[in-house]
C-alpha positions as CSV (number, residue, x, y, z in Angstrom):
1,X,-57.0,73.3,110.8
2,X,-55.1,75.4,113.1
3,X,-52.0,77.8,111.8
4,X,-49.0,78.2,114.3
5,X,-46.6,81.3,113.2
6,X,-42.7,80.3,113.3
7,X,-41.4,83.2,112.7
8,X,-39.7,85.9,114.6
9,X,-40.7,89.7,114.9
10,X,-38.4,92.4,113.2
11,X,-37.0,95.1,114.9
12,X,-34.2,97.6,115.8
13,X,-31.7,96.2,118.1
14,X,-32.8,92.4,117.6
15,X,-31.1,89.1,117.6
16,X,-28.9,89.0,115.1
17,X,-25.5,86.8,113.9
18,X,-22.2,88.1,115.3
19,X,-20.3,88.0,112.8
20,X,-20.4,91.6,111.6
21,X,-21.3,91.3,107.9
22,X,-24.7,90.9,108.3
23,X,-26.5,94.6,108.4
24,X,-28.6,94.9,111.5
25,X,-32.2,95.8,111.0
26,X,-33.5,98.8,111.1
27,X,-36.7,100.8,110.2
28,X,-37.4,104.4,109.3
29,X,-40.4,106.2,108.1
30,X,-40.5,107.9,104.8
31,X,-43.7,108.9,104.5
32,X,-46.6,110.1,106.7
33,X,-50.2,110.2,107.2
34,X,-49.7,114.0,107.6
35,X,-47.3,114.8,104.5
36,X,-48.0,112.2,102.1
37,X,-51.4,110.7,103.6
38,X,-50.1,107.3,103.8
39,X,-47.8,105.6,105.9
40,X,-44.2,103.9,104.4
41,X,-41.2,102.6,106.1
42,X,-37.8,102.1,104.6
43,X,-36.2,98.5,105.7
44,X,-32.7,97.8,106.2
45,X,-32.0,93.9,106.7
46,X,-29.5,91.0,105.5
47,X,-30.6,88.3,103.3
48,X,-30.2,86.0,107.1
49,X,-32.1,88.5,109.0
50,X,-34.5,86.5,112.0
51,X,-36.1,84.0,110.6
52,X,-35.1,83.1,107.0
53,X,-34.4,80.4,104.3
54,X,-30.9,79.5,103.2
55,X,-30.6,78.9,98.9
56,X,-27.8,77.0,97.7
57,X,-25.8,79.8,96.2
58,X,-25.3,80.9,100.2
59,X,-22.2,78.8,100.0
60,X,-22.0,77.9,96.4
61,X,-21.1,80.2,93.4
62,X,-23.5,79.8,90.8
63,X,-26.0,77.9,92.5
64,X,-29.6,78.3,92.5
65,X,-30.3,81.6,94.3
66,X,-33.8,82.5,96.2
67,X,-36.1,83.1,93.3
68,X,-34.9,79.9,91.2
69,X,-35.7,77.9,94.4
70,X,-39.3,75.9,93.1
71,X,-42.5,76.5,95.6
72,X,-42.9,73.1,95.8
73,X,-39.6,73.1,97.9
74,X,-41.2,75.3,100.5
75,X,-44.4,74.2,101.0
76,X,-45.3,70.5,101.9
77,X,-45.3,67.6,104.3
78,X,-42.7,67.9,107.4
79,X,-41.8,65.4,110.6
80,X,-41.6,66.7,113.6
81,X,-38.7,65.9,115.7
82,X,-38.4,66.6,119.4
83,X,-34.7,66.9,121.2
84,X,-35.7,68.5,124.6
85,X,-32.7,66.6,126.3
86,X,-30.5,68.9,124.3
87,X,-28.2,71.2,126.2
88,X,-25.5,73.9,125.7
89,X,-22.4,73.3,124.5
90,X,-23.8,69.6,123.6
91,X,-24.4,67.9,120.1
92,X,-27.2,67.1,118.0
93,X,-25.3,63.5,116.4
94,X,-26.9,61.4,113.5
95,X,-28.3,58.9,116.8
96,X,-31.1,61.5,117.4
97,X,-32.7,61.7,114.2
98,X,-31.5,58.6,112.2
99,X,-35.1,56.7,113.3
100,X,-36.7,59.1,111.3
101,X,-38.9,58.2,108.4
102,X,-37.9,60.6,105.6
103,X,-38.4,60.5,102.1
104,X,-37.3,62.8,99.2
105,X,-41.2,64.5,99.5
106,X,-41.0,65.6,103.4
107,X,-38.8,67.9,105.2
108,X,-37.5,67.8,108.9
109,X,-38.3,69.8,111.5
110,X,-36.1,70.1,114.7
111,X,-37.4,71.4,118.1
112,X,-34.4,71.2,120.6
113,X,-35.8,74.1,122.9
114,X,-33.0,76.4,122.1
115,X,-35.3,78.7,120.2
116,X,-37.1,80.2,124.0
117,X,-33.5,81.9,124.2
118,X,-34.0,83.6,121.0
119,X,-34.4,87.3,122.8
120,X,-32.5,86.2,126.0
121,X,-29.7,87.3,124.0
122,X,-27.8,83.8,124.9
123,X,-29.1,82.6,121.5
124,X,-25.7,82.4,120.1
125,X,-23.8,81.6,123.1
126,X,-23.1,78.0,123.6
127,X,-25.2,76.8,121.6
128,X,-25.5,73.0,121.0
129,X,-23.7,71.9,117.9
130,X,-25.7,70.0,114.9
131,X,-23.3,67.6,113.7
132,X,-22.7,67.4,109.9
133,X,-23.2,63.7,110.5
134,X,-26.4,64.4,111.6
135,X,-27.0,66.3,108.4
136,X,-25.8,64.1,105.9
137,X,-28.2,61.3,107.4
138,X,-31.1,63.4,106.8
139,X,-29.9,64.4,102.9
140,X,-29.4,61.2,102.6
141,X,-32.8,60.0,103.6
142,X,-33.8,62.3,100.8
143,X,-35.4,65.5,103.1
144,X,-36.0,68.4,100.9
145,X,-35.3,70.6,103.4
146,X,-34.1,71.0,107.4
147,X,-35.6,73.4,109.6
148,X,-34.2,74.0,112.6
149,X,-33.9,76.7,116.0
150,X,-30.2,75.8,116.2
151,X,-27.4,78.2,114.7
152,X,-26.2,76.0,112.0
153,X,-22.5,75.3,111.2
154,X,-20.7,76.1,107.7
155,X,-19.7,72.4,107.2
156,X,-24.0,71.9,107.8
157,X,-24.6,74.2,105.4
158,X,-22.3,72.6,102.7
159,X,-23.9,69.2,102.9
160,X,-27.5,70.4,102.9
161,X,-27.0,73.2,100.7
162,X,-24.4,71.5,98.6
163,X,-27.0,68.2,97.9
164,X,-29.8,71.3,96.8
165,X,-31.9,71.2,99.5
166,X,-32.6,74.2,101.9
167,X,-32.2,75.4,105.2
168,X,-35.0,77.2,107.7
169,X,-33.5,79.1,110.0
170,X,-34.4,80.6,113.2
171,X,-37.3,79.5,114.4
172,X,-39.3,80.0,117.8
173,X,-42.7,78.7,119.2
174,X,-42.2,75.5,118.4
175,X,-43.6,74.2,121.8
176,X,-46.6,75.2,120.0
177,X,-46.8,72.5,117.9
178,X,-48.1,68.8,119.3
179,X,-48.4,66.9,116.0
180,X,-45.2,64.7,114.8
181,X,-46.2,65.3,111.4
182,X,-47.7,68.8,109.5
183,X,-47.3,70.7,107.1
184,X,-45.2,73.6,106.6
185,X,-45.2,76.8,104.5
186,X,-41.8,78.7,104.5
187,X,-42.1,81.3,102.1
188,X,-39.5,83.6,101.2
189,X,-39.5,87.1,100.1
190,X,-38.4,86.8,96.3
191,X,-35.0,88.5,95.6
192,X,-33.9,88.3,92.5
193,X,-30.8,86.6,92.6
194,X,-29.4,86.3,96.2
195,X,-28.4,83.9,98.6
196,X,-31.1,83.9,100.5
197,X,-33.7,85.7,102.4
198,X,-36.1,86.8,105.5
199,X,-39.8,84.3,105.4
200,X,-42.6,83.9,107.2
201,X,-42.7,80.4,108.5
202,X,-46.3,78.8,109.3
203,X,-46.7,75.2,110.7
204,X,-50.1,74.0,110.0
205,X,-52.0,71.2,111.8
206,X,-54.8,69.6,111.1
């Protein structure tokens, strides 16, 4: 068995959505070796800070938030699926994933390359588009979830979200990752009651 980390590191001044109500992260030391004889940091981040999970109550009012979201959700069997001819400014159309065997206990994984830009800061600059056609085949199929290193679209979000199944967000070294099918852990941290939040992301392959 072999674990491949997903997820993105957490810094000052790193990737983050444009669009100015997201708080940018940021990290300060409250106490020290010296003064308090332990070290402690004091996080600032959004709920769709680097890599993270999207709950339905993200575009819904009173829809299951983070912590009602069940475990089994987030941990399970996933398909791999591989869109390398994918360019910017292009489109990611129900004719690229609609061969896919899903079922209602598997999620999707989508590798289109995009996510090596993730700290070229060009990862939200013409970006290829994921239809909501291409969405709605894969609810439909029954896929619990959709993880993806594409910025995802409102209308994207509304179908997926909107049907109770949940979005990964964000992720990188997916070139890692040789198997069509493994199994994914996508964990994250348990808020009480918001819309989503940051998670470590672990493919594993047997």
């Amino acid at each position: 068995m072999r674990m491949i980390d997903l997820s993105v590191d957490l810094f000052e001044g790193m990737t983050m959505f444009t669009g100015g109500y997201h708080a940018p992260f940021s990290s300060e030391i409250t106490g020290t070796y010296e003064d308090n004889g332990c070290l402690v940091h004091r996080l600032v981040l959004a709920t769709h800070t680097g890599t993270h999970i999207d709950a339905p109550a993200h575009f819904f009012q009173g829809a299951a938030t983070i912590d009602q979201v069940p475990l089994d959700m987030l941990v399970g069997d996933c398909l791999v699926c591989r869109l390398q001819d994918i360019r910017e400014n292009s489109h990611v159309i129900a004719g690229h994933i609609s061969h896919l065997e899903v079922n209602q206990n598997v999620g999707v994984l989508i590798n289109t390359g995009w996510h090596r830009r993730w700290d070229s800061g060009g990862f939200y600059k013409d970006f290829p588009v994921f239809e909501p056609e291409a969405a709605q085949v894969l609810v439909d199929k029954g896929a619990k979830f959709i993880a993806c290193d594409l910025p995802l679209g409102a209308e994207v979000h509304k179908i997926v979200l909107g049907a109770g199944r949940l979005l990964v967000e964000n992720l990188v070294n997916l070139d890692s990752i040789e198997s069509d099918r493994i199994k994914l852990l996508a964990l994250p941290l348990k808020v009480r009651g918001v819309d989503g939040a940051p998670a470590r992301v672990v493919a594993i392959v047997e």
